[in-house]
C-alpha positions as CSV (number, residue, x, y, z in Angstrom):
1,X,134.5,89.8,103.3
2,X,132.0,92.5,101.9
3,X,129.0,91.6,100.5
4,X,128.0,92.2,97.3
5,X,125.2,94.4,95.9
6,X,123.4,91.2,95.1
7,X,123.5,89.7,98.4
8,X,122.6,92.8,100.5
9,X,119.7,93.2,97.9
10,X,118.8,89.3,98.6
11,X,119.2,88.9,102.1
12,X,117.1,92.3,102.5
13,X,114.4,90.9,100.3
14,X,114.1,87.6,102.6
15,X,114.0,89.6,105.7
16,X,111.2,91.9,104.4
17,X,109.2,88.9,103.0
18,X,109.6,87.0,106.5
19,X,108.9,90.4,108.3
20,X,105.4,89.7,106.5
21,X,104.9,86.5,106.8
22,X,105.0,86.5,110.6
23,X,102.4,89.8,110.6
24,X,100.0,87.1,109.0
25,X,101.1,84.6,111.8
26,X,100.6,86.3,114.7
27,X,96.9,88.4,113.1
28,X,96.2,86.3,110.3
29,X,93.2,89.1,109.7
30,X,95.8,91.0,109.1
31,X,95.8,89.9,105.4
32,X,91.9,92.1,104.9
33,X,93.6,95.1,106.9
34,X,94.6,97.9,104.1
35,X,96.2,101.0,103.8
36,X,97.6,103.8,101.7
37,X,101.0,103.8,101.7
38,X,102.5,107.0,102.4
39,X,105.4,106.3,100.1
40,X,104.0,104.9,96.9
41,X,100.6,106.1,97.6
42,X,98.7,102.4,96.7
43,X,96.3,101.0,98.6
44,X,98.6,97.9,99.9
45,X,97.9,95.1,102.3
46,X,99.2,95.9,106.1
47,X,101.0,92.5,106.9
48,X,104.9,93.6,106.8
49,X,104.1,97.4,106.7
50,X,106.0,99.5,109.0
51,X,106.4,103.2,110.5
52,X,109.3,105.2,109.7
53,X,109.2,108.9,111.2
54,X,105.7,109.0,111.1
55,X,105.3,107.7,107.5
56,X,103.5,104.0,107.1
57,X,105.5,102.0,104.4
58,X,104.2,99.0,102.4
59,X,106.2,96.1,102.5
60,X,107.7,96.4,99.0
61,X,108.5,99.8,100.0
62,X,109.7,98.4,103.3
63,X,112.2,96.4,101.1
64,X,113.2,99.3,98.9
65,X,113.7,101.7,102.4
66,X,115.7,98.7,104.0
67,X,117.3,98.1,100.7
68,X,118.4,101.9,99.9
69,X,120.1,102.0,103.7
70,X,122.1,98.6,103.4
71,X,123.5,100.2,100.2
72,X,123.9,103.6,102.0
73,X,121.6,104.9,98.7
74,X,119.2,106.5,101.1
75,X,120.1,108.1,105.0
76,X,116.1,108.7,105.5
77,X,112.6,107.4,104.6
78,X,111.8,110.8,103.6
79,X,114.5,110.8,100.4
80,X,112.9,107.5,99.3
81,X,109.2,109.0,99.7
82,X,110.6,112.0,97.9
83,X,112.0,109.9,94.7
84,X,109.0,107.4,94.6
85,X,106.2,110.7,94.8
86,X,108.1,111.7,91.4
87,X,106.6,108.1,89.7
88,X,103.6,108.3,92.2
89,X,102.5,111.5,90.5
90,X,103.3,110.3,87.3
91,X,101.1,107.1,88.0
92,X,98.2,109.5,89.2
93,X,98.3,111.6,85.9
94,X,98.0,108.6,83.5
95,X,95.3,107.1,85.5
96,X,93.3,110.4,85.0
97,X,94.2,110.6,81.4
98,X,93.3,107.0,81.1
99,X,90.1,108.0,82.8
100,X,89.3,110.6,80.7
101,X,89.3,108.7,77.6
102,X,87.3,105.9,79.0
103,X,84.6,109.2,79.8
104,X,85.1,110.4,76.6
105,X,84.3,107.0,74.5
């Protein structure tokens, strides 16, 4: 039987989440270690990050990369980075707008 949507989404969200959980088992320093993802662009924790072709993913990105293959949405990290940097930039320009008022007042 196929899975649904649902159940790849699920069972892909429990991997991810255990994929972290044993980075913080086996370095439990792990959980101070940071990073810039290089597909969101935040500064995210590195328990349950990985390296796709030379890009270091998040875990929530982890789970949308995982995710977008299961589904056959996505056939490299590379489309994901390129549809995230669209909402990335978009974060980045209301953070310096926001930042700009807050100079301004």
């Amino acid at each position: 039987m196929k899975k649904s949507e649902k159940d790849i989404i699920e069972e892909m969200a429990q991997v991810v989440e255990q994929m972290r959980l044993d980075d913080i088992e086996d370095n439990p320093d792990i959980i101070d270690e940071y990073f810039d993802c290089d597909c969101c662009g935040k500064n995210k924790c590195l328990a349950g990050s990985i390296e796709y072709e030379g890009y270091r993913l998040c875990n929530d990105c982890v789970l949308l990369a995982e995710t977008g293959f299961a589904l056959g949405k996505i056939t490299s990290v590379k489309e994901l980075i390129d549809v995230i940097e669209d909402k990335h930039l978009e974060e980045l320009a209301n953070f310096v707008k926001e930042e700009e008022k807050r100079l301004n007042n």
